[in-house]
MDTraj code that builds the backbone (N, CA, C; nanometers):
import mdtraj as md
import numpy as np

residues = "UNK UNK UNK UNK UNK UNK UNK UNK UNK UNK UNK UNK UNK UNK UNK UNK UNK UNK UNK UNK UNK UNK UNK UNK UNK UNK UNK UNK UNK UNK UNK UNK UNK UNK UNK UNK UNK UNK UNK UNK UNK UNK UNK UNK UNK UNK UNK UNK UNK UNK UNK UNK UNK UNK UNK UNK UNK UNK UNK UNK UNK UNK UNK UNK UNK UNK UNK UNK UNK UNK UNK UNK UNK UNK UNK UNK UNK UNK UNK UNK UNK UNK UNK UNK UNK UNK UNK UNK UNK UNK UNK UNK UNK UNK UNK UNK UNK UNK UNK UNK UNK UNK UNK UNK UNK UNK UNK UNK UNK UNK UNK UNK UNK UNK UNK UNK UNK UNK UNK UNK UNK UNK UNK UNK UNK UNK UNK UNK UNK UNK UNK UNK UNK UNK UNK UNK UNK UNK UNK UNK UNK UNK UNK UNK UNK UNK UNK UNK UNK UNK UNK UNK UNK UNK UNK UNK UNK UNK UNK UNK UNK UNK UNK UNK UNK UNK UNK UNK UNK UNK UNK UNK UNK UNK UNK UNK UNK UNK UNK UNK UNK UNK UNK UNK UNK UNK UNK UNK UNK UNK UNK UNK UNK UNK UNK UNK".split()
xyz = np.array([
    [0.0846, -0.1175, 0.0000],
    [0.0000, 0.0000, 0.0000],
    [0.0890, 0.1235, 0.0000],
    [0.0563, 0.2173, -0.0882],
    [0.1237, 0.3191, -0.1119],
    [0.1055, 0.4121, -0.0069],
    [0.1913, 0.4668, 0.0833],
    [0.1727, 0.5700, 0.1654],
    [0.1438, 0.7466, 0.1036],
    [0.0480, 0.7705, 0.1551],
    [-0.0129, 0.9294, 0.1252],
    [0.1232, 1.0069, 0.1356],
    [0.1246, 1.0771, 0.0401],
    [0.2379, 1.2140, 0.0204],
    [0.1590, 1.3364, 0.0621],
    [0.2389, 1.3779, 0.1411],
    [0.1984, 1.5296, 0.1988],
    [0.2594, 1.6102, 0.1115],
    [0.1205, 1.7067, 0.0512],
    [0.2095, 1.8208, -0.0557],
    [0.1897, 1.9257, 0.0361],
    [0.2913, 2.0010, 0.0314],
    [0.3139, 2.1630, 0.0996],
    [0.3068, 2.2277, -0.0229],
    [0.2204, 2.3549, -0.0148],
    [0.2480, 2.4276, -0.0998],
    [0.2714, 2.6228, -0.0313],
    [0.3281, 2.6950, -0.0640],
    [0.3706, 2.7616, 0.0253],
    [0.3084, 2.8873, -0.1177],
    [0.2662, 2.9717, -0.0485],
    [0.1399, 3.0745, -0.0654],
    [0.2587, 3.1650, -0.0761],
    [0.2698, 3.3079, -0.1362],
    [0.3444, 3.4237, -0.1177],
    [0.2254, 3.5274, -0.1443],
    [0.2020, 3.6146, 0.0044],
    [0.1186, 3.7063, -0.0342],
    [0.1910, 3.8502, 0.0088],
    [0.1421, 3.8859, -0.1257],
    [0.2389, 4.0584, -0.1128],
    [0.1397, 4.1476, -0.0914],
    [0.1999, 4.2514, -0.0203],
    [0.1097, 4.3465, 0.0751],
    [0.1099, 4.4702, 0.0013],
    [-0.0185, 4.4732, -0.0676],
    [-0.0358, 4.5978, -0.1794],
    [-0.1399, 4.7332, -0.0488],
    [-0.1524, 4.6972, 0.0552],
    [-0.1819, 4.8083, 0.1385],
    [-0.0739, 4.9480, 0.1181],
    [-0.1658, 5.0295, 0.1299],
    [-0.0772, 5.1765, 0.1333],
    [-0.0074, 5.2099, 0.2427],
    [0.0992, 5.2916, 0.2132],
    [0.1685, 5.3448, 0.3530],
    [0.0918, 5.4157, 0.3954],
    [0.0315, 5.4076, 0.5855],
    [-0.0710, 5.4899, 0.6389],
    [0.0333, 5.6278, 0.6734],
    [0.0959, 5.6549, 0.6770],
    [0.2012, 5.7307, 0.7708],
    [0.1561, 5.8673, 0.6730],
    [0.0810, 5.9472, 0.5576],
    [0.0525, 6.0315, 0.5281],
    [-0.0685, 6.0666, 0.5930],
    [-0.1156, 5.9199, 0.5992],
    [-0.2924, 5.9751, 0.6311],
    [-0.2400, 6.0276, 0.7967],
    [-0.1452, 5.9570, 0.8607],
    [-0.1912, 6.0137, 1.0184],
    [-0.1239, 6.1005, 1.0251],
    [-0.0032, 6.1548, 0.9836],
    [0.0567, 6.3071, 0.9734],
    [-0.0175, 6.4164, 0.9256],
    [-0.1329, 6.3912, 0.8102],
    [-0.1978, 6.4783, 0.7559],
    [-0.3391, 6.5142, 0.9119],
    [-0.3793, 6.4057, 0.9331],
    [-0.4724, 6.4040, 1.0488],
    [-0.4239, 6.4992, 1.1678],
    [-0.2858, 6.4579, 1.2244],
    [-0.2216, 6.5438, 1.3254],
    [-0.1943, 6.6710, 1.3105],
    [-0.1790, 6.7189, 1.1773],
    [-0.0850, 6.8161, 1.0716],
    [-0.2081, 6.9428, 1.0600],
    [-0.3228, 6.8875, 1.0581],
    [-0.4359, 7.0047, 1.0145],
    [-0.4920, 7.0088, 1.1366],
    [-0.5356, 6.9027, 1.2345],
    [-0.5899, 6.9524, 1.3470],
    [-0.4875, 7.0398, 1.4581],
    [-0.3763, 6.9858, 1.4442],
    [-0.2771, 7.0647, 1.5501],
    [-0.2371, 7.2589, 1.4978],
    [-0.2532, 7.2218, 1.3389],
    [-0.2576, 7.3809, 1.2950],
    [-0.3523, 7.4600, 1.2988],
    [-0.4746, 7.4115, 1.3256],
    [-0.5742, 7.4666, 1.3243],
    [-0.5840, 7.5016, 1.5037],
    [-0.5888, 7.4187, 1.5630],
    [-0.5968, 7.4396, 1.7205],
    [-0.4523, 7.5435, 1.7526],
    [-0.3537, 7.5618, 1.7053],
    [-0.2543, 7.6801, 1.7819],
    [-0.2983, 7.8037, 1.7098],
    [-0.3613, 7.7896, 1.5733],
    [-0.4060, 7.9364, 1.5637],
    [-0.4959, 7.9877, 1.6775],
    [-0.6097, 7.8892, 1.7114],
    [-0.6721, 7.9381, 1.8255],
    [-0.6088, 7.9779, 1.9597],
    [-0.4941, 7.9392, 2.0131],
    [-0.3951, 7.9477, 2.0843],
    [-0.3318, 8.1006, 2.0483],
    [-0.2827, 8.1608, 1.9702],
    [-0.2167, 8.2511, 1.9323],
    [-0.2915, 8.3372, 1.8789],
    [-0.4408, 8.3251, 1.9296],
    [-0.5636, 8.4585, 1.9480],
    [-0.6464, 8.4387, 1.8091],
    [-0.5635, 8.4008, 1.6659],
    [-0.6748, 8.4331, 1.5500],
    [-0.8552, 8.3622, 1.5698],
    [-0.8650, 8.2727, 1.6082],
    [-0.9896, 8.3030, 1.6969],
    [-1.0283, 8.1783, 1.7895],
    [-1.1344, 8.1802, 1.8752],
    [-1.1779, 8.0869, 1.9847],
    [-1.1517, 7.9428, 1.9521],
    [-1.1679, 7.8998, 2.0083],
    [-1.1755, 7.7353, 2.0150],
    [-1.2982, 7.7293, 2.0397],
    [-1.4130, 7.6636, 1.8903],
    [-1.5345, 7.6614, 1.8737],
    [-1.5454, 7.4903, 1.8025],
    [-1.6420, 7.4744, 1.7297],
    [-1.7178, 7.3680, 1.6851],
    [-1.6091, 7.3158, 1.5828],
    [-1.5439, 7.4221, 1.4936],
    [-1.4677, 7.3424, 1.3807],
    [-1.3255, 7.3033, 1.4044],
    [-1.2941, 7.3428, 1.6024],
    [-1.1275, 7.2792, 1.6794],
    [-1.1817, 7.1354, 1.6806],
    [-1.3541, 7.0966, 1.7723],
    [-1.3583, 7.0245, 1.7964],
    [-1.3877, 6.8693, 1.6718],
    [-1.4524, 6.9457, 1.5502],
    [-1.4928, 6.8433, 1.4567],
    [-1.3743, 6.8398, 1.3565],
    [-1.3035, 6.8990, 1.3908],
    [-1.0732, 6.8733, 1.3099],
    [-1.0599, 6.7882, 1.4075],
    [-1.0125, 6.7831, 1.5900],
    [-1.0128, 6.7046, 1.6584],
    [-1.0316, 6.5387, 1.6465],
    [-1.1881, 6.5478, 1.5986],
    [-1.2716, 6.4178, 1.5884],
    [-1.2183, 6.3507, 1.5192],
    [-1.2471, 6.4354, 1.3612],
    [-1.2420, 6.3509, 1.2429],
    [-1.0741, 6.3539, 1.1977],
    [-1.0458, 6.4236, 1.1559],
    [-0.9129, 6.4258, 1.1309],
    [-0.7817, 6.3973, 1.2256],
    [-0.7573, 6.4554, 1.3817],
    [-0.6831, 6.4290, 1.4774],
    [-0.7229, 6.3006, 1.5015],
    [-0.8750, 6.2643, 1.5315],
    [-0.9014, 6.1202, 1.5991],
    [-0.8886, 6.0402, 1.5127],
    [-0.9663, 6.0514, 1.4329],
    [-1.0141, 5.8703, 1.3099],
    [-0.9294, 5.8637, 1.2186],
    [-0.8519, 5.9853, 1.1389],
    [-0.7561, 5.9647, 1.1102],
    [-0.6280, 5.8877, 1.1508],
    [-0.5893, 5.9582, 1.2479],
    [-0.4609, 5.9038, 1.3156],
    [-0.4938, 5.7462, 1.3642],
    [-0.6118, 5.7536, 1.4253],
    [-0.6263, 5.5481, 1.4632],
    [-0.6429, 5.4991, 1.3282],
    [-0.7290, 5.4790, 1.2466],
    [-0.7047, 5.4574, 1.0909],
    [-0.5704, 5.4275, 1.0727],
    [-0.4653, 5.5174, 1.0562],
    [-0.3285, 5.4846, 1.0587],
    [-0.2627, 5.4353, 1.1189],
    [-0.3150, 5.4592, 1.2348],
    [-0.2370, 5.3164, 1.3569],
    [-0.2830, 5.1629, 1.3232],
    [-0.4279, 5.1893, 1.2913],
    [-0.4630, 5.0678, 1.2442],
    [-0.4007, 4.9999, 1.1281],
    [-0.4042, 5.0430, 1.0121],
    [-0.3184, 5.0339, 0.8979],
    [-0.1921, 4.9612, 0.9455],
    [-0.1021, 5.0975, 1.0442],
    [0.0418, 5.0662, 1.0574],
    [0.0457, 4.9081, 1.1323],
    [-0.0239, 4.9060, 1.2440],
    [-0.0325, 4.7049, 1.2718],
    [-0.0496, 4.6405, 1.1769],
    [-0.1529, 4.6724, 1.0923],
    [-0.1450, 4.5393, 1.0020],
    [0.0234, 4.5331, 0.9171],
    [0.0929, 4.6722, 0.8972],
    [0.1879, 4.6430, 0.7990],
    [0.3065, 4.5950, 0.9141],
    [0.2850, 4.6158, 1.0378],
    [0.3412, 4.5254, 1.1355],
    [0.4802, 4.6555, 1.2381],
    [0.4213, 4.7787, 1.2106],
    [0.4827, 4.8704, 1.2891],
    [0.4552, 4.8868, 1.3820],
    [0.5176, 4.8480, 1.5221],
    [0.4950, 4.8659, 1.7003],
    [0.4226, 5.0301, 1.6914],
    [0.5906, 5.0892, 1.6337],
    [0.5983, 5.2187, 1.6584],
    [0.5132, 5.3202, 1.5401],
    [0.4424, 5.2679, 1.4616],
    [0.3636, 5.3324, 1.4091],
    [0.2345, 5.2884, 1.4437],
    [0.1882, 5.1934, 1.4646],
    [0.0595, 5.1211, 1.5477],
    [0.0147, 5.1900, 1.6873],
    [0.1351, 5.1971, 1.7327],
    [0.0856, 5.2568, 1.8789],
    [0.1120, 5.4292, 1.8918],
    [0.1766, 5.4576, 1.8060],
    [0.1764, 5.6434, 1.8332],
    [0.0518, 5.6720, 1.7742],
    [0.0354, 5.6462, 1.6720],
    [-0.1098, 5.6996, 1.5496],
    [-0.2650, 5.6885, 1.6374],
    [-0.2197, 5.5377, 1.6965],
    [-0.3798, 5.5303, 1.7717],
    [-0.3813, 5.5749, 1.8601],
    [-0.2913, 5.5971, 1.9954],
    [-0.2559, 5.6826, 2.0568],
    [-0.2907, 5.8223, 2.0438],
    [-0.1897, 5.8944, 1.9598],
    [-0.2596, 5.9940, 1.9521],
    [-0.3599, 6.0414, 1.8864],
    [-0.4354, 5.9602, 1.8264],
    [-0.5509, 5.9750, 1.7517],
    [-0.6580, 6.0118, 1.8869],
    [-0.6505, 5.9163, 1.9398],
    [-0.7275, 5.8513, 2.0652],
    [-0.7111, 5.9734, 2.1924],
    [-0.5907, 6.0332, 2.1604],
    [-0.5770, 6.1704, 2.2439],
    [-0.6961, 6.2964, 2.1894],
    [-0.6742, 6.2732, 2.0385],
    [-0.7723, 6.4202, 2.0171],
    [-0.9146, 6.3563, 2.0709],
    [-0.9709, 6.2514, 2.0356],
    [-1.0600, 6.2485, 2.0722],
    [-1.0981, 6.2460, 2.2507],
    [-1.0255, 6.2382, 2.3208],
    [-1.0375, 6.2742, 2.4796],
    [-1.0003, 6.4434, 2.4570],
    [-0.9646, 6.4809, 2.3736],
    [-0.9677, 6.6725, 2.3626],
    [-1.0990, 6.7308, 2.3752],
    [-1.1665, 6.6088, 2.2489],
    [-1.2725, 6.6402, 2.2097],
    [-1.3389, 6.6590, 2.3270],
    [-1.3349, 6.5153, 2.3977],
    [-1.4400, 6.5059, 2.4826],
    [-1.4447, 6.6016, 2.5872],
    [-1.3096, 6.6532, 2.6418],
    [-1.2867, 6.7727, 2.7576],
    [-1.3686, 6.8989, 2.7045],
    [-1.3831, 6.9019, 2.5361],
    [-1.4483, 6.9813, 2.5360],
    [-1.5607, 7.0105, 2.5090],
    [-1.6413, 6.8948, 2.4891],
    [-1.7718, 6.8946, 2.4912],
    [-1.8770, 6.8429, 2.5861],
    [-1.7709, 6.7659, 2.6499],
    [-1.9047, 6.7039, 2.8427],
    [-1.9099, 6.8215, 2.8487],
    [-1.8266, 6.8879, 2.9086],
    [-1.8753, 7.0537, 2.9971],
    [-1.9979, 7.1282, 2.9006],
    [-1.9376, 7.1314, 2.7879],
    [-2.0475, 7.1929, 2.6787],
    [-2.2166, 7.1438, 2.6982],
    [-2.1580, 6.9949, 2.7419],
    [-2.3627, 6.9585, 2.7046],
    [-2.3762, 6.9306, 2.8392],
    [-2.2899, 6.9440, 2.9301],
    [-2.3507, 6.9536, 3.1197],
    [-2.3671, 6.8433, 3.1540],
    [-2.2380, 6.7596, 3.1025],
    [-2.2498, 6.5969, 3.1419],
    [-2.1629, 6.5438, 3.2846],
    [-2.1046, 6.6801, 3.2860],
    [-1.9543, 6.6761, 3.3700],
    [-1.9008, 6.7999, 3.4125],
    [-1.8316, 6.8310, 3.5155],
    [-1.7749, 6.9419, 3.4790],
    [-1.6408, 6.9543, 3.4129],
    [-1.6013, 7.0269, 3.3784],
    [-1.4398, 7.0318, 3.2838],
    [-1.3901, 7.0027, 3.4465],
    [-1.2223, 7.0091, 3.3419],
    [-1.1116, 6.9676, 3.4528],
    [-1.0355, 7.1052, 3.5375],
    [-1.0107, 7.0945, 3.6337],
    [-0.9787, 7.1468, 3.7022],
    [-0.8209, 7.1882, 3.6769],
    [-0.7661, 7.3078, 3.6741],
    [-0.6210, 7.3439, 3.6024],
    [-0.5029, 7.2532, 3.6133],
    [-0.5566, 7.1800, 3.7304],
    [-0.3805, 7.1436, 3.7584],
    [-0.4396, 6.9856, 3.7370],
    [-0.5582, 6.9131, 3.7035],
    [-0.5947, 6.8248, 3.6632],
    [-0.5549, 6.7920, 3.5277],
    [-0.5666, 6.9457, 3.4340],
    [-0.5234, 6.9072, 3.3042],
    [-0.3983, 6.9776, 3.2805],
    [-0.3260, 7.0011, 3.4053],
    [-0.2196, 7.0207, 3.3435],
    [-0.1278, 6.8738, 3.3540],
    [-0.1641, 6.7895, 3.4768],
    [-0.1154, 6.6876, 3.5250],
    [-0.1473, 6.5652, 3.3849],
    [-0.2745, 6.5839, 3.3086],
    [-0.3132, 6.5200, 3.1787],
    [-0.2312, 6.5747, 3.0786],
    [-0.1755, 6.6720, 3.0570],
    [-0.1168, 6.7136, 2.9293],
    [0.0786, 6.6850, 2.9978],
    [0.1170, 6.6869, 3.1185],
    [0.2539, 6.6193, 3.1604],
    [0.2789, 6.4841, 3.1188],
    [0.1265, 6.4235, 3.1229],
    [0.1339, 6.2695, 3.1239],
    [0.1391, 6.2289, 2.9623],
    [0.1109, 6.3228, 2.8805],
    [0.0986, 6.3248, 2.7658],
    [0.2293, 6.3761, 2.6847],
    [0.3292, 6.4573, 2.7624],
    [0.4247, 6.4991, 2.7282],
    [0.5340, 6.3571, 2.7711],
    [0.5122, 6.3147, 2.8734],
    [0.6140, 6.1941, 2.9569],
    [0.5935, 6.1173, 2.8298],
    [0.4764, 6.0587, 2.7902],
    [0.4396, 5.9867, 2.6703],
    [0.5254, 5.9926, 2.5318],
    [0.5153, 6.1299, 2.5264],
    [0.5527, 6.1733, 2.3988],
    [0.6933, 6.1856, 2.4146],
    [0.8008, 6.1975, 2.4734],
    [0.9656, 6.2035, 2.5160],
    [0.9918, 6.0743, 2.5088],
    [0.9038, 5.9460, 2.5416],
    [0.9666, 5.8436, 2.5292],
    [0.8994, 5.7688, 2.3815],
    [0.8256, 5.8262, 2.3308],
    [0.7966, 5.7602, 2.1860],
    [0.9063, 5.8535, 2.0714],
    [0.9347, 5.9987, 2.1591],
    [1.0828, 6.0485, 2.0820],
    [1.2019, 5.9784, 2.0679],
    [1.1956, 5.9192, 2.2039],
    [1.3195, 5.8297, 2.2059],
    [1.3017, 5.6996, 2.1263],
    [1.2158, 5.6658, 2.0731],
    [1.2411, 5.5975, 1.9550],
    [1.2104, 5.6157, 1.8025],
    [1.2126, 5.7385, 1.7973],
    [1.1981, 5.8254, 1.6981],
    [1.3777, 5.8206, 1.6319],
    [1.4482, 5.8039, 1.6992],
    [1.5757, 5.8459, 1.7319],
    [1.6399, 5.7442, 1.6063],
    [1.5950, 5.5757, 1.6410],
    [1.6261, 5.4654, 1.6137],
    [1.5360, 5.4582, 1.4754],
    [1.4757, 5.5458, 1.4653],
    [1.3985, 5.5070, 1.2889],
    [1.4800, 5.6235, 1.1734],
    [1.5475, 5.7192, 1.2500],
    [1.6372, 5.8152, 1.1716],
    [1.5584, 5.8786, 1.0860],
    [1.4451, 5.9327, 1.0878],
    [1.3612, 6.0532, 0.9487],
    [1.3846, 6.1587, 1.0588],
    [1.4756, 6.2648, 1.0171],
    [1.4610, 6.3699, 1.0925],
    [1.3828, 6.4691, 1.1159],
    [1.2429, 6.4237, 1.0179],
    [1.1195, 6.4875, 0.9962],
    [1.0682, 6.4631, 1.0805],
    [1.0661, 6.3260, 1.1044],
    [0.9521, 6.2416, 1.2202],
    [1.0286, 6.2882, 1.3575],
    [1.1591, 6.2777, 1.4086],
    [1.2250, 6.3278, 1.5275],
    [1.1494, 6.4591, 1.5422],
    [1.1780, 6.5517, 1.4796],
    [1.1449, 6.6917, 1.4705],
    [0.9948, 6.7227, 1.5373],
    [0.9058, 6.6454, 1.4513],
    [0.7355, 6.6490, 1.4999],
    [0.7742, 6.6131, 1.6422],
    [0.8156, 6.4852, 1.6855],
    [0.8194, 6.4453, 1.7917],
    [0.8841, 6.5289, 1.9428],
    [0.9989, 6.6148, 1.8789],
    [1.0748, 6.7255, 1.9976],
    [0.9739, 6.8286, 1.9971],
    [0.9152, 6.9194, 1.8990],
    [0.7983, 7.0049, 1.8946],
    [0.6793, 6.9569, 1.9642],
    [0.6445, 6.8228, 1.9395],
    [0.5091, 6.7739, 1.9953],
    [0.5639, 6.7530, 2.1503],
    [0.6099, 6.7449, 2.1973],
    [0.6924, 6.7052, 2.3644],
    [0.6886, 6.8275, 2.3985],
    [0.7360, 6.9376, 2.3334],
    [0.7526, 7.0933, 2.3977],
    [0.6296, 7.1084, 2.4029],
    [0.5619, 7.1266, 2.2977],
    [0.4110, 7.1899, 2.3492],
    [0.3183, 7.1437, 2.4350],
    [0.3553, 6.9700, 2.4851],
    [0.2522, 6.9671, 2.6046],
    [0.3523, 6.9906, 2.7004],
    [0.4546, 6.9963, 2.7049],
    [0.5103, 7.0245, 2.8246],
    [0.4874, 7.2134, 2.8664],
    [0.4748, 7.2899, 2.7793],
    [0.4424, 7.4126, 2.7684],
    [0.3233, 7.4473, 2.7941],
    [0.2335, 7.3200, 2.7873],
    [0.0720, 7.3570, 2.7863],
    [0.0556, 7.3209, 2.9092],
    [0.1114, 7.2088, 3.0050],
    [0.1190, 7.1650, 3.1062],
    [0.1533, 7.2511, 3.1973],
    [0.2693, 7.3423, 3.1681],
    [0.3219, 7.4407, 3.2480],
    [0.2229, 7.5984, 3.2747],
    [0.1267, 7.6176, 3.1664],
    [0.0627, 7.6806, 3.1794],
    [-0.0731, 7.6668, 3.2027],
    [-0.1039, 7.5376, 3.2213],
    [-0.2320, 7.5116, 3.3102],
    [-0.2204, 7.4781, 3.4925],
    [-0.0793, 7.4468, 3.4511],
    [-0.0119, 7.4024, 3.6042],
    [0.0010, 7.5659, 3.6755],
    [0.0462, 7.6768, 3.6676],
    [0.0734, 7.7838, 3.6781],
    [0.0018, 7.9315, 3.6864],
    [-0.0918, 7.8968, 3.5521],
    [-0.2269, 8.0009, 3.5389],
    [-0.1140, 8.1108, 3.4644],
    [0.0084, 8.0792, 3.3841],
    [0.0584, 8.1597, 3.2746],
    [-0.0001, 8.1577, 3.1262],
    [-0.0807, 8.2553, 3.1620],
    [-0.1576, 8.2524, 3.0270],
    [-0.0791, 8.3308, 2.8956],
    [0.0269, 8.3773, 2.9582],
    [0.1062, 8.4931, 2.8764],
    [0.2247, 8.3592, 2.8014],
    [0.1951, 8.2394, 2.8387],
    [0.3205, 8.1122, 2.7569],
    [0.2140, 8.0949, 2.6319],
    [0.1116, 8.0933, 2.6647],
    [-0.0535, 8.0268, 2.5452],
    [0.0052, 8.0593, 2.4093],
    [0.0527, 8.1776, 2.3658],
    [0.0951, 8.2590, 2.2647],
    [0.2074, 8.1497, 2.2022],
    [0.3338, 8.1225, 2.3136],
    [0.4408, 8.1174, 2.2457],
    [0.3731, 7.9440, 2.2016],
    [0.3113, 7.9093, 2.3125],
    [0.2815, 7.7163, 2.2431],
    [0.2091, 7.7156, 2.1571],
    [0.1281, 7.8696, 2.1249],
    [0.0566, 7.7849, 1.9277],
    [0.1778, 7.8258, 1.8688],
    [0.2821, 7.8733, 1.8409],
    [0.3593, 7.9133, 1.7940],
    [0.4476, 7.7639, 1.7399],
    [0.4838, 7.6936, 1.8683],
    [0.5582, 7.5658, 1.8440],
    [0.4267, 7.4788, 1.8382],
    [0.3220, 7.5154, 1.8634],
    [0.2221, 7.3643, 1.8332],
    [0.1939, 7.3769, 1.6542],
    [0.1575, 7.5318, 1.6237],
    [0.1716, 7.5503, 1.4782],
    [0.3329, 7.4940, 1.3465],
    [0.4459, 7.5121, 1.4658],
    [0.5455, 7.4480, 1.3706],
    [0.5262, 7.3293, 1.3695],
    [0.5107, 7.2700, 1.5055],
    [0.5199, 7.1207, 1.4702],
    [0.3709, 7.0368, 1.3982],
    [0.2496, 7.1109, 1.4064],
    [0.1633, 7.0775, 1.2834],
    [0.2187, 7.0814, 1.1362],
    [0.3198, 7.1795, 1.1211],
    [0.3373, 7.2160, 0.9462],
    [0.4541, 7.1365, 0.9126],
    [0.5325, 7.0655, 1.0264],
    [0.6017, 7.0032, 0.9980],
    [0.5549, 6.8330, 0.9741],
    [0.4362, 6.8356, 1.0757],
    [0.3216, 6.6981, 1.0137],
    [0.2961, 6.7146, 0.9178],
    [0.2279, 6.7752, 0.8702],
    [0.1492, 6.8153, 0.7220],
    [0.3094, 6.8320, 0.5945],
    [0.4161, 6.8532, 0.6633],
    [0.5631, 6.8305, 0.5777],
    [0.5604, 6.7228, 0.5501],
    [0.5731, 6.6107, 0.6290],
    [0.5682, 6.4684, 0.6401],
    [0.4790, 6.4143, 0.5563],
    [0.3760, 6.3907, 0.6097],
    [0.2751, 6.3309, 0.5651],
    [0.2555, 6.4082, 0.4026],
    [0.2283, 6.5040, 0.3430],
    [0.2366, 6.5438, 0.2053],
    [0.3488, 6.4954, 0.1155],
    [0.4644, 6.4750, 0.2178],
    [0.6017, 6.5204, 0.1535],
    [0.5984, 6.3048, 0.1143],
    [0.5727, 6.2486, 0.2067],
    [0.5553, 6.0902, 0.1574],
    [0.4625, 6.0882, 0.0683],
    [0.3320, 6.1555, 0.0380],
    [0.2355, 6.1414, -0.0606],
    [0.3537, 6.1699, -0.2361],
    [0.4080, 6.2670, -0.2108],
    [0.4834, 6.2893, -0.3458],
    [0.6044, 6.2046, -0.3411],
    [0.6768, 6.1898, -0.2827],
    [0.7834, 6.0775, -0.3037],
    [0.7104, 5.9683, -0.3783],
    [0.5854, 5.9428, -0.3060],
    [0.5024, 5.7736, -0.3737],
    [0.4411, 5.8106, -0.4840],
    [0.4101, 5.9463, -0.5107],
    [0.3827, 5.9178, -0.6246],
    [0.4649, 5.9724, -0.7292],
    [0.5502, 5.9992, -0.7182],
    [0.6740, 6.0367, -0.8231],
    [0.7735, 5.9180, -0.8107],
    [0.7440, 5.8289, -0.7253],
    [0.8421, 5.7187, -0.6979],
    [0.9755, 5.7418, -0.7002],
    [1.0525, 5.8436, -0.6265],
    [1.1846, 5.8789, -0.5920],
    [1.1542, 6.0112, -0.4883],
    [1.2669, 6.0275, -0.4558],
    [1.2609, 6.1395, -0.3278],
    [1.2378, 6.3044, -0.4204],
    [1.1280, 6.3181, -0.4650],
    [1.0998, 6.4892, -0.4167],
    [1.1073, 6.5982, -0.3003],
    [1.0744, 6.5179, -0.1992],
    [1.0663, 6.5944, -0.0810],
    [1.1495, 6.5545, 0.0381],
    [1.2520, 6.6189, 0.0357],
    [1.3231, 6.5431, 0.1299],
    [1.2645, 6.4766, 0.2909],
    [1.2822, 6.4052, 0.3385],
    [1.2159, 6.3961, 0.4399],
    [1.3243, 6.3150, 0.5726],
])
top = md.Topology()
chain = top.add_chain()
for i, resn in enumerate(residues, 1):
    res = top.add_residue(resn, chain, resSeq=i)
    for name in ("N", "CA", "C"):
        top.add_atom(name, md.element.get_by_symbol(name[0]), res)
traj = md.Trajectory(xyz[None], top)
């Protein structure tokens, strides 16, 4: 009796998914520029901080975190949803109080939330370090200053710092929106246009 042959056959599947890393720079890139103008007086923090926040800061950036797991990035999986997942707790600080679900936070409550968010962000710099885009470092030292700046001025009641952190929250948005655009044209010119 003839013994059964085991056939192996070995599958190769290639991963035609897109690089997410435009979509969540562009997400971070327009909501963070849009929120330091409000910071640096051009006007309030109203309905269209909080629905940039949502859609673009939030679902964007998890979208891309999501993406980045499947293409199997720790460090793009967990910053994107992360901070995606941050605007949308922005959101929410700023809309319980709005519809009288809660009261907002108390100064040194959110300044102690935006430290914890800066501690966060210094050690996802530090591996910013080990991927070498000095674009992506850059967002990452800017994004660390401004909650540590925002922290310091909710911790303090220096409302006279508010000015200088849209200032660095606005660079380090345009330097997202650098990123994230600047990979959209590399991919589609397929060579480096934009340095990054």
């Amino acid at each position: 009796m003839a013994e059964a042959q085991e056939v192996v056959t070995h599958v190769n599947i290639k991963d035609k998914t897109a690089n997410p890393t435009p979509l969540g720079f562009t997400g971070l890139g327009l909501a963070a520029v849009l929120l330091s103008l409000s910071y640096i007086g051009l006007y309030p923090v109203d309905s269209m901080i909080v629905s940039m926040a949502i859609f673009l800061g939030g679902f964007a950036q998890v979208f891309a975190g999501i993406m980045a797991w499947k293409k199997g990035s720790v460090f793009g999986g967990t910053a994107f949803c992360a901070f995606g997942l941050f605007w949308f707790s922005f959101a929410g600080l700023l809309l319980m109080p709005a519809l009288g679900w809660i009261e907002g936070p108390e100064p040194l409550a959110l300044a102690a939330y935006l430290f914890l968010w800066g501690v966060y962000t210094f050690v996802m710099l530090i591996a910013t370090l080990k991927l070498g885009s000095k674009a992506i470092i850059f967002i990452f030292v800017t994004l660390f200053l401004l909650f540590m700046l925002l922290a310091i001025i909710n911790g303090t009641g220096n409302t006279g710092l508010l000015v200088i952190a849209g200032y660095v929250g606005l660079i380090m948005g345009l330097a997202a929106l650098y990123t994230g655009l600047g990979e959209v044209l590399n991919d589609a010119y397929g060579r480096t246009v934009v340095p990054i």
